[in-house]
LOLO-568218 format. One line per field, with one value per atom (N, C-alpha, C): residue number from 1; residue in three letters; atom name; x, y, z. Coordinates in steps of 0.2 Angstrom, whole numbers, plus 5000, padded with zeros to 4 digits. Example, Ala and Ser with C-alpha at 12.3 -4.5 7.8 and 13.67 -1.06 7.14 Angstrom:
<sites>
nuro <- c(1_1_1_2_2_2)
fitor <- c(ala_ala_ala_ser_ser_ser)
tormar <- c(N_CA_C_N_CA_C)
u <- c(5066_5062_5066_5064_5068_5064)
v <- c(4972_4978_4984_4989_4995_5000)
w <- c(5039_5039_5039_5035_5036_5039)
</sites>
This chain:
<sites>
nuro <- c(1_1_1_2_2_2_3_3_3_4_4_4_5_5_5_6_6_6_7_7_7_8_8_8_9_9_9_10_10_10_11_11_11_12_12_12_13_13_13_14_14_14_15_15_15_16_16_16_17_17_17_18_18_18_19_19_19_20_20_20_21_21_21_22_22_22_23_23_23_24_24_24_25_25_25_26_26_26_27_27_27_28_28_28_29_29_29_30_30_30_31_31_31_32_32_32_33_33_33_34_34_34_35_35_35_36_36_36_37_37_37_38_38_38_39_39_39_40_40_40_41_41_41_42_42_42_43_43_43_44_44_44_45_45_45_46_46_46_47_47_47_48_48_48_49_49_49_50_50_50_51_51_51_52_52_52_53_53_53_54_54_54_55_55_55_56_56_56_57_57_57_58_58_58_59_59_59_60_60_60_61_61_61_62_62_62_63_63_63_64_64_64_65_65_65_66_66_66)
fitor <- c(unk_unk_unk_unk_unk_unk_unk_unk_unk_unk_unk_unk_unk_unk_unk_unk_unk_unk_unk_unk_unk_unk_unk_unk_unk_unk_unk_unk_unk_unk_unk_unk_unk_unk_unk_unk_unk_unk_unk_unk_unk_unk_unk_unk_unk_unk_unk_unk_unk_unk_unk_unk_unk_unk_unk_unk_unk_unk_unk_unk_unk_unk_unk_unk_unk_unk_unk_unk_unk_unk_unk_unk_unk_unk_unk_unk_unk_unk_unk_unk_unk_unk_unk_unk_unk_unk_unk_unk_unk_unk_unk_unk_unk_unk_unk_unk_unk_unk_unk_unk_unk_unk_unk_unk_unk_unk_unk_unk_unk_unk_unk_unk_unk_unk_unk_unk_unk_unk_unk_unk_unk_unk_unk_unk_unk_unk_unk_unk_unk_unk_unk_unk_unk_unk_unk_unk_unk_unk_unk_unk_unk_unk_unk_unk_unk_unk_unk_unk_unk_unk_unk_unk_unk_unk_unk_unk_unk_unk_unk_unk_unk_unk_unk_unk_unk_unk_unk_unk_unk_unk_unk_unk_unk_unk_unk_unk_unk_unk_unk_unk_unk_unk_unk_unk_unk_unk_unk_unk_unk_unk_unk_unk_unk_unk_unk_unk_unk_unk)
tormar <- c(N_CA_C_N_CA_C_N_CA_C_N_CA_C_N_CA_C_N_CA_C_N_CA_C_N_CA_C_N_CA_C_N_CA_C_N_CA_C_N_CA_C_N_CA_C_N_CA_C_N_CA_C_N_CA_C_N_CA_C_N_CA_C_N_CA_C_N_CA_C_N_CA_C_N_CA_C_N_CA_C_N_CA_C_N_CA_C_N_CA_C_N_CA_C_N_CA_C_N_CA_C_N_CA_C_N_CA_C_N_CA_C_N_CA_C_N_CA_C_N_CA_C_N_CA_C_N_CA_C_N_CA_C_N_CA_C_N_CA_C_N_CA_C_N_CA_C_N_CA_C_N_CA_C_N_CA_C_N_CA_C_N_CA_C_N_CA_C_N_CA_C_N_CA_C_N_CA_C_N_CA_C_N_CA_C_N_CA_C_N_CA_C_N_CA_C_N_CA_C_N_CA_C_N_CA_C_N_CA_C_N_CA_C_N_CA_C_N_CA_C_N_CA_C_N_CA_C_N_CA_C)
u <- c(5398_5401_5409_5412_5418_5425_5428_5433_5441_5443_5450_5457_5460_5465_5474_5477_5485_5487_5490_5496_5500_5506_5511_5510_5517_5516_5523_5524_5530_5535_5532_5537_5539_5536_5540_5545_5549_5555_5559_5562_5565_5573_5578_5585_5588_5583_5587_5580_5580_5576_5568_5567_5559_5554_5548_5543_5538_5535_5532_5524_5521_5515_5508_5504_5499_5492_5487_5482_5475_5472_5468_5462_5459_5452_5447_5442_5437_5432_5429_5421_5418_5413_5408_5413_5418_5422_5427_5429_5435_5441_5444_5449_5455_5457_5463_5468_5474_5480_5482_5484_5485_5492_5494_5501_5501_5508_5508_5515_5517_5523_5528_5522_5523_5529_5534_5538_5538_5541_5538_5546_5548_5554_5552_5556_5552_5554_5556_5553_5545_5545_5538_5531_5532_5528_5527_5522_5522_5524_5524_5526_5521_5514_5510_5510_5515_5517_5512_5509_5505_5508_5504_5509_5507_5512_5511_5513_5514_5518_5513_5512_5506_5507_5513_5515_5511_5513_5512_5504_5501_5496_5491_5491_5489_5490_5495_5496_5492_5492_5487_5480_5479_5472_5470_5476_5474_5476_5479_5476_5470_5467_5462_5454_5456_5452_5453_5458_5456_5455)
v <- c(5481_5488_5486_5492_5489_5493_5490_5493_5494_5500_5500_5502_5499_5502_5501_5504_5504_5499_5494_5490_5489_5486_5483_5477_5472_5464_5465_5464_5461_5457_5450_5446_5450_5454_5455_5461_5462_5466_5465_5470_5470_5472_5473_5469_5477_5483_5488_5489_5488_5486_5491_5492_5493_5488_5493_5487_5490_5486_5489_5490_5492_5500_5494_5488_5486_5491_5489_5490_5486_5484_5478_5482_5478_5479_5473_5475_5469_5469_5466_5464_5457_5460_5454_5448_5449_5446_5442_5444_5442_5449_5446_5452_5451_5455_5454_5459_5460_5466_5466_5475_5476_5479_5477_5480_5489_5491_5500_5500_5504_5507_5512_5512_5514_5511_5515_5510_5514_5510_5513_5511_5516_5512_5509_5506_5505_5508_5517_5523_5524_5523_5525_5522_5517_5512_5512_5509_5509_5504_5502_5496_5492_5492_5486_5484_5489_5486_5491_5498_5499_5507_5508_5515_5520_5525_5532_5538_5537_5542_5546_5552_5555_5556_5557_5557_5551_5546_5538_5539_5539_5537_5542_5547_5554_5552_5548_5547_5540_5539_5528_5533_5536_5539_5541_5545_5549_5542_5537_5531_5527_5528_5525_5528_5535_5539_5538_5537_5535_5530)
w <- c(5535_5535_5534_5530_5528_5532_5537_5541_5538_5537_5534_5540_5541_5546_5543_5546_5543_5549_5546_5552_5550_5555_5553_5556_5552_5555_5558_5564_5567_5564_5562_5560_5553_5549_5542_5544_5548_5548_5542_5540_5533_5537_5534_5535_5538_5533_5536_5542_5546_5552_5552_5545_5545_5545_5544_5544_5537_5533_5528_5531_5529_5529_5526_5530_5525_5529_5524_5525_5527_5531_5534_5532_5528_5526_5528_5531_5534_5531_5529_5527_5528_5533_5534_5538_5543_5546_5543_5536_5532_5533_5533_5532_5527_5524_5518_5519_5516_5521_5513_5513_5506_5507_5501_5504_5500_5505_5501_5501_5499_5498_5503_5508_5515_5519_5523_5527_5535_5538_5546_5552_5556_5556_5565_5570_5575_5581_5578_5585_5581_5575_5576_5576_5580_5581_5591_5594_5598_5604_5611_5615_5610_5609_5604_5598_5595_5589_5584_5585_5583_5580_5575_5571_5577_5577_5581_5578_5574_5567_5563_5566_5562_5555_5552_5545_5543_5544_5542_5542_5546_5547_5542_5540_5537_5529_5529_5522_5519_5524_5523_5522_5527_5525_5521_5516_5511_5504_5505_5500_5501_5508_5509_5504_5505_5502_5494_5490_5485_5482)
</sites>
């Protein structure tokens, strides 16, 4: 089964203090992170580093879908 989720990486903070927007696909316990053109700043991420930003999150979804 094929799992898609949106994450950010920590360590890749960009200069003007975002974080870019990938996408984690799994299959069969491989995983690969696709990158988007998504950006995410760090009020909209959580204490675990994880999106909270319903924008963000609505629009990965609708790349997901296509």
């Amino acid at each position: 089964m094929i799992t898609f989720k949106a994450i950010i990486i920590p360590n890749n903070k960009r200069r003007d203090g975002t974080f870019p927007v990938k996408i984690r696909v799994t299959f069969k316990g491989v995983s690969r992170r696709l990158p988007t053109t998504l950006v995410c700043k760090s009020q909209d991420l959580t204490k675990g580093n994880r999106i909270k930003n319903a924008d963000i999150l609505e629009r990965v979804d609708d790349l997901i879908r296509r």
